[in-house]
C-alpha positions as CSV (number, residue, x, y, z in Angstrom):
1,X,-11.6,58.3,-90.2
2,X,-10.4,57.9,-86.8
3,X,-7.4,59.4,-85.1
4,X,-5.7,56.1,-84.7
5,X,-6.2,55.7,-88.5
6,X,-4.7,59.5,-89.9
7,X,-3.1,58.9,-92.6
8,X,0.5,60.8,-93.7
9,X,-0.7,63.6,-96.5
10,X,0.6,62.9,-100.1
11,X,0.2,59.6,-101.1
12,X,-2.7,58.1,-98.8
13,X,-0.4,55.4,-97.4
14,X,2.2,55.7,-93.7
15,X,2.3,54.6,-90.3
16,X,-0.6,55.6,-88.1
17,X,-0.4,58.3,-85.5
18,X,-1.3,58.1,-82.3
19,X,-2.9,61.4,-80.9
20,X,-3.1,61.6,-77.1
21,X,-6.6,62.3,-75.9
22,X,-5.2,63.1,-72.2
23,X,-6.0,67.2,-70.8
24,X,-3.6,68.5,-68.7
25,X,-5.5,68.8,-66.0
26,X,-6.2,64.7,-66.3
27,X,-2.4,64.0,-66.5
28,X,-2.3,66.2,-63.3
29,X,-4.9,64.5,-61.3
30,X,-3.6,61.1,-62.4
31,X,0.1,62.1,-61.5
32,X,-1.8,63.5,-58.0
33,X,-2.8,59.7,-57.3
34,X,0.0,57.9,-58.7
35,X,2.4,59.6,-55.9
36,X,-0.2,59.7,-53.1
37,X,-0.5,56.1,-53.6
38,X,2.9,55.6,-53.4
39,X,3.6,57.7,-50.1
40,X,1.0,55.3,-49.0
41,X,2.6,52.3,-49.7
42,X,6.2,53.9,-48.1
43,X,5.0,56.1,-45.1
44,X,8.6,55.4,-43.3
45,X,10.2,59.1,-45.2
46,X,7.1,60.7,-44.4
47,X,7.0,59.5,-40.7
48,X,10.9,60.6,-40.9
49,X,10.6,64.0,-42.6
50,X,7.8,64.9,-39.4
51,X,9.5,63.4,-36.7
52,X,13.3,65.3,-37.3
53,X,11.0,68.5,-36.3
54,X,8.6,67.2,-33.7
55,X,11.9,66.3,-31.7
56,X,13.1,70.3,-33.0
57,X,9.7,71.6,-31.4
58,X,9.9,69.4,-27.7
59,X,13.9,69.6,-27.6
60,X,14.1,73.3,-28.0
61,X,10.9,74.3,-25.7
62,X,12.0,72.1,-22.9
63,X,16.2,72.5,-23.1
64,X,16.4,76.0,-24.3
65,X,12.9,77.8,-23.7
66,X,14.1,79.9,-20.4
67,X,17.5,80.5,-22.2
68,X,16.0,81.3,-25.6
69,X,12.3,82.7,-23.8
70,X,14.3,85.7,-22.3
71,X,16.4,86.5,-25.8
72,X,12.8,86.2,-27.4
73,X,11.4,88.9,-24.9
74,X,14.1,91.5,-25.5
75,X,13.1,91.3,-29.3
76,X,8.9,90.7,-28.9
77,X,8.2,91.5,-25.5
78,X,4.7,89.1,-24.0
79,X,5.2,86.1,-25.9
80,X,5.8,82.6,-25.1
81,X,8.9,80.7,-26.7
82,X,6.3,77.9,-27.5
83,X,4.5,80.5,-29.4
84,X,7.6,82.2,-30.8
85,X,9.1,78.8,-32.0
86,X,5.8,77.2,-33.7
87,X,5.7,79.2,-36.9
88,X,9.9,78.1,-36.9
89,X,8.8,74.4,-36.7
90,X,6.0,74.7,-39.2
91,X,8.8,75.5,-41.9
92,X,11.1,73.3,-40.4
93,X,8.5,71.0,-41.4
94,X,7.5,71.8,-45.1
95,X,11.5,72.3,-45.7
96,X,12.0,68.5,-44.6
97,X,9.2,67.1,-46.3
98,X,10.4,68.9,-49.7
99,X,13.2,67.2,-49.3
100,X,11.4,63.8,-49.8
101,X,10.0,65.1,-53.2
102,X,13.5,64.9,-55.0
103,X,14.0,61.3,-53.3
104,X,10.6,60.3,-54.9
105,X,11.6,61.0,-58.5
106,X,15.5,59.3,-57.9
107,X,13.5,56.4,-56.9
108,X,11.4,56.4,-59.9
109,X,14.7,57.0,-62.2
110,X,16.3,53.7,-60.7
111,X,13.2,51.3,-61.2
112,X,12.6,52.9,-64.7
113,X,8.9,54.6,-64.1
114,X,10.3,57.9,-64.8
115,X,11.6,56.5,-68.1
116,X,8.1,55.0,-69.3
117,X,6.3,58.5,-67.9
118,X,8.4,60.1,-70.7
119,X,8.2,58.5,-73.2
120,X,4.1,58.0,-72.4
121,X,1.9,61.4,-73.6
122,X,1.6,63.0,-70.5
123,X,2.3,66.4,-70.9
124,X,5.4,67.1,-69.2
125,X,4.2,70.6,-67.1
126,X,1.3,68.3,-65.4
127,X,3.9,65.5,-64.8
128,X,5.4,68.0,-62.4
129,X,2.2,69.9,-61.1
130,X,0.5,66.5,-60.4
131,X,3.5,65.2,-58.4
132,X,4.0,68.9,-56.6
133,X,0.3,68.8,-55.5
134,X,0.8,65.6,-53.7
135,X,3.2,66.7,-52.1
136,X,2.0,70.2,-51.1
137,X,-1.4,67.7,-49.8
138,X,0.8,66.4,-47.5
139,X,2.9,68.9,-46.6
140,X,-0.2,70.5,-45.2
141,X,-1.3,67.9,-43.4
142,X,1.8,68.2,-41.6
143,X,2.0,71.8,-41.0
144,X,-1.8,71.3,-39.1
145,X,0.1,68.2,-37.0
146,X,2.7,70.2,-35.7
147,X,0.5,73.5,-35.4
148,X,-2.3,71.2,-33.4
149,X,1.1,69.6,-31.4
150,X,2.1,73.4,-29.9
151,X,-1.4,74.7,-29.2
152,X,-1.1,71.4,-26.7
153,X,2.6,73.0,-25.7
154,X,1.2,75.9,-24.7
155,X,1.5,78.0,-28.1
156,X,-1.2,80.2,-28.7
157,X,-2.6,81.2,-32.1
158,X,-3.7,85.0,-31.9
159,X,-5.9,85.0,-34.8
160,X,-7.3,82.1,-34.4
161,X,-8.8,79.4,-37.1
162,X,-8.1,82.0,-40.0
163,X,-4.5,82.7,-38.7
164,X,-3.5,78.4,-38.3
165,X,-5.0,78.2,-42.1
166,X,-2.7,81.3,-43.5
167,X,0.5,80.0,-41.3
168,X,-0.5,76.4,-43.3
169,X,-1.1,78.2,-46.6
170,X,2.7,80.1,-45.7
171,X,4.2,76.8,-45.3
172,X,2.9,75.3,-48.4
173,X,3.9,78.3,-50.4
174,X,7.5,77.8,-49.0
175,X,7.6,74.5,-49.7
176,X,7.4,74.6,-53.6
177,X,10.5,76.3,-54.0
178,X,12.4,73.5,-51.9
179,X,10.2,70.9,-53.8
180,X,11.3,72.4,-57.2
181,X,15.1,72.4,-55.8
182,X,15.1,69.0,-54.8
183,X,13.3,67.8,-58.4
184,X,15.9,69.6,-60.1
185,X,18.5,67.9,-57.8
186,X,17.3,64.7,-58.6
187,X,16.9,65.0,-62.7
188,X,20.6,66.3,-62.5
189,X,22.4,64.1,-60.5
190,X,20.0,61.5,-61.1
191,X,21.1,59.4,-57.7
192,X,19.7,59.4,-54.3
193,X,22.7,59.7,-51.9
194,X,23.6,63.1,-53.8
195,X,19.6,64.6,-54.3
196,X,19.8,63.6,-51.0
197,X,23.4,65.3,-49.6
198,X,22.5,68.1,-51.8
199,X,19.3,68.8,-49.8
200,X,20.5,68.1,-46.3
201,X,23.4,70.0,-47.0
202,X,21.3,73.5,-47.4
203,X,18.4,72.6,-45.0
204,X,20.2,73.5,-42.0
205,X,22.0,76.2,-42.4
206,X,19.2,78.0,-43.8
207,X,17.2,77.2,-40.3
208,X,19.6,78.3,-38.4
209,X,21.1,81.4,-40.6
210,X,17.2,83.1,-40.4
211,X,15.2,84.4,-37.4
212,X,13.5,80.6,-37.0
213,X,14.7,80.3,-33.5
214,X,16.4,83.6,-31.7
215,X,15.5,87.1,-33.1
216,X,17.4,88.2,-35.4
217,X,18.7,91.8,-33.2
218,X,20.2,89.3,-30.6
219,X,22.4,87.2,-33.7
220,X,25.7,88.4,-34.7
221,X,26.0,91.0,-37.4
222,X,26.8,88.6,-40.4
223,X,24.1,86.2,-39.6
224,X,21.4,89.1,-39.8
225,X,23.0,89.9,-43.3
226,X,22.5,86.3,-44.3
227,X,19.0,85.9,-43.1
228,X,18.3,88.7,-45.5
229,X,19.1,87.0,-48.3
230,X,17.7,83.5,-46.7
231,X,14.2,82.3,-47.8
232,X,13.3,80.6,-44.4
233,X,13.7,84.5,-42.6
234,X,10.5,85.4,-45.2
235,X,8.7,82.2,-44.7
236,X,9.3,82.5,-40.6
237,X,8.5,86.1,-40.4
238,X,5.2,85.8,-42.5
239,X,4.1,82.9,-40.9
240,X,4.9,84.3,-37.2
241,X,3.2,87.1,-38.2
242,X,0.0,85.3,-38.8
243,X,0.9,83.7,-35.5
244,X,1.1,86.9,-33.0
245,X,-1.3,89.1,-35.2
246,X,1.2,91.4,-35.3
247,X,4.4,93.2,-37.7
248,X,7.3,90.8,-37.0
249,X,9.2,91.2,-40.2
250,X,12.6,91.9,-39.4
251,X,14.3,92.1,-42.9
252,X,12.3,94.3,-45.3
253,X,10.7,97.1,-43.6
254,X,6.9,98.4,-45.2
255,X,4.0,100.9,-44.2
256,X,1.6,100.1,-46.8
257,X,-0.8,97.6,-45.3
258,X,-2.2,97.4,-41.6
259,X,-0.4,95.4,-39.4
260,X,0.1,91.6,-40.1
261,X,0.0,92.7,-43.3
262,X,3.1,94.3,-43.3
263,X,5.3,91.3,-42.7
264,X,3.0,88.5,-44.3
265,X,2.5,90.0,-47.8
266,X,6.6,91.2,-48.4
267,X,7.2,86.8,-47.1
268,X,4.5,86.0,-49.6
269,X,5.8,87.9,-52.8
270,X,9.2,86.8,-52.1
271,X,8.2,83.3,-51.4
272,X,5.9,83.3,-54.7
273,X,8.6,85.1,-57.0
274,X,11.4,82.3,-55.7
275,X,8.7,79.0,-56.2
276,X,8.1,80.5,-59.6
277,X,11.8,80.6,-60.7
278,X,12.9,77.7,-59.5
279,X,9.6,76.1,-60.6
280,X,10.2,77.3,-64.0
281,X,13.5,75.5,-63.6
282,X,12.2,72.0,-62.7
283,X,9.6,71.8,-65.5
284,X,12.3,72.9,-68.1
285,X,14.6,69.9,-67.0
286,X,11.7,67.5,-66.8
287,X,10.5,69.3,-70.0
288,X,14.1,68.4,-71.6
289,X,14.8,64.9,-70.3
290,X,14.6,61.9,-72.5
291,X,15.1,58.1,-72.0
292,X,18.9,58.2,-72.5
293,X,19.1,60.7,-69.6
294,X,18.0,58.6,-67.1
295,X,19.2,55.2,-67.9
């Protein structure tokens, strides 16, 4: 007997069942190429989720670099501003493109795709994973533009090939707890404007509450209180770190490794512990939705 043809226990007779023969890991890859595609077919959020911090990354090294390069100097002496504001841009970047990821599944709420993927047996955890590692593919293709755009600035990478990859890897890793804010954003308010609004709304105050583009010793007393509570100040610090080859962590002080080490793996935990929460959240709302939700 087949699985299409199972029959109810007791009496030999009842409706067929349908069992899924989908593995998670094929809802995922399926889900990988179902939004890739997409992004394909709609490149203008994309081009408008890089360009926001291109303009950052020439704006701020042309109009503020002496201004900002001496501040910068007082805090890290021998650097460039170029150099200092890179790793800033790289998250700038991966914060931005997050964004888009909430946008995405509004999109697919309106025109009634997100309805049929529930109701479909795709297992509701790859739903999400397949979706978050398209987006995390492009946010890394990203992070390399604008890390190949201020090598030609003038930034210089201290460690090299393995450092670029690590600041990359960083800015992934900060991504997914944006991405999983801006899916929740979406499944809840289920309309664009407010995913949208909602998103916005954070994404620059956390830039510029942090140590992305001054040092945090030459910022007022309340902002340095805020940036230790802000996730771009760990993403920033770990990825800078990676950038200077050297201990640049300025909110949680450590010993216990060598070096770099000492600001890139405290950024890392934290980064990892607050993709893993709110992560945990997305997949629980997508986990709960049904039809009715989203009509």
């Amino acid at each position: 007997m087949s699985a299409r043809e199972d029959r109810a226990v007791g009496g030999g007779v009842g409706p067929s069942v349908e069992r899924s023969t989908n593995t998670f890991l094929g809802d995922v890859w399926v889900n990988f190429k179902r939004w890739n595609r997409k992004a394909v077919r709609n490149p203008f959020v994309l081009v408008i989720s890089l360009v926001q911090p291109i303009i950052f990354l020439f704006l701020f090294t042309e109009v503020f670099g002496t201004v900002a390069g001496d501040a910068v100097n007082r805090g890290i002496p021998g650097i460039s501003y170029e150099t200092y504001l890179v790793p800033a841009i790289a998250i700038q970047v991966a914060l931005a493109a997050a964004v888009t990821s909430g946008v995405g599944l509004v999109n697919d709420i309106e025109n009634g795709m997100f309805e049929k993927v529930l109701v479909s047996p795709m297992n509701r955890a790859a739903v999400f994973a397949g979706k978050t590692a398209a987006e995390v593919f492009r946010i890394a293709v990203q992070v390399s533009i604008i890390l190949g755009l201020g090598v030609l600035l003038g930034a210089e990478i201290a460690t090299g090939v393995v450092g670029a990859a690590g600041i990359v890897a960083v800015g992934v890793l900060f991504s997914l707890w944006f991405v999983a804010f801006s899916n929740v954003l979406a499944v809840v308010t289920r309309d664009q404007e407010s995913t949208i609004i909602g998103a916005n709304l954070l994404q620059f105050p956390l830039l510029f509450l942090s140590s992305a583009f001054l040092p945090l010793s030459v910022l007022p007393p309340w902002i340095q209180t805020f940036a230790a509570l802000n996730p771009v100040t760990y993403g920033v610090d770990a990825a800078r770190a990676l950038m200077l080859d050297r201990d640049v962590m300025t909110v949680v002080e450590t010993s216990v490794f060598e070096g770099t080490l000492n600001a890139v793996v405290p950024g890392v935990a934290v980064l990892t512990a607050l993709a893993i929460g709110l992560g945990a959240v997305a997949v629980t709302l997508l986990s709960r939705a049904t039809s009715s939700d989203v009509q």
